[in-house]
C-alpha positions in Angstrom: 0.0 0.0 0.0 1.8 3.6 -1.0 0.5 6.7 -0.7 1.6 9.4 -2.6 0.3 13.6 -1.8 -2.7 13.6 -4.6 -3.9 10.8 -2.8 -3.3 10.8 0.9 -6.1 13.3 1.5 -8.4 11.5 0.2 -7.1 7.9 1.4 -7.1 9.3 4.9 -10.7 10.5 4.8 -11.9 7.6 3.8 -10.2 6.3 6.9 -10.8 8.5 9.3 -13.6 7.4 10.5 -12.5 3.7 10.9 -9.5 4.9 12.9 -11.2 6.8 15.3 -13.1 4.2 16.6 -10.1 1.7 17.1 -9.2 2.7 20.7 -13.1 1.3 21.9 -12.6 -1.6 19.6 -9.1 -2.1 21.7 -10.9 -1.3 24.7 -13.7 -3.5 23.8 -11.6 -6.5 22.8 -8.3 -6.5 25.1 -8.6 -10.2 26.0 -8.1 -11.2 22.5 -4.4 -10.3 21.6 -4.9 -11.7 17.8 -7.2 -8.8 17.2 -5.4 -6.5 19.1 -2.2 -7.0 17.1 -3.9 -6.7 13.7 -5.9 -3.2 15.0 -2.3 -1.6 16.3 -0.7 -2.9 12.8 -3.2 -1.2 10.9 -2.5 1.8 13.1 1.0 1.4 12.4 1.0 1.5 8.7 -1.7 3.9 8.3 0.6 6.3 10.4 3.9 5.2 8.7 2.6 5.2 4.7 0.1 8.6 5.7 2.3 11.0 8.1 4.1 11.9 5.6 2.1 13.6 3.3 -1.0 14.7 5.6 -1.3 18.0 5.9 -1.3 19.9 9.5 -5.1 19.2 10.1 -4.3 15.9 9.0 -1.5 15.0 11.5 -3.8 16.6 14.3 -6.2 14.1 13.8 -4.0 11.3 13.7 -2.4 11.9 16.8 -5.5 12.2 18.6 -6.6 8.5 17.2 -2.7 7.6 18.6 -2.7 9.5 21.8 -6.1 11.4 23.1 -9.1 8.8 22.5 
């Protein structure tokens, strides 16, 4: 999966909304480390491929999905 600037605006919309609510699946599902380690992979690569590119708004609402939820 790349991302590339045209792109990454769009790509993270679309995920947005999936990522925000990732901390009450964790929440929700802590006893099952399986699911756990797929949700903070996805995480990972969404923040590794997208930081890059997102613009400041962008990064703001990443690092609320990482740190603030």
């Amino acid at each position: 999966m790349g991302s590339q600037v045209a792109t990454v605006q769009m790509l993270f919309a679309s995920l947005q909304p999936v990522l925000r609510e990732l901390p009450k699946l964790i929440h929700a599902a802590h006893n099952y480390n399986l699911i756990i380690e797929l949700i903070l992979e996805l995480l990972s690569t969404c923040a590794r491929i997208m930081l890059i590119f997102l613009s400041q708004v962008g990064l703001v609402a990443i690092i609320k999905v990482f740190f603030i939820d």
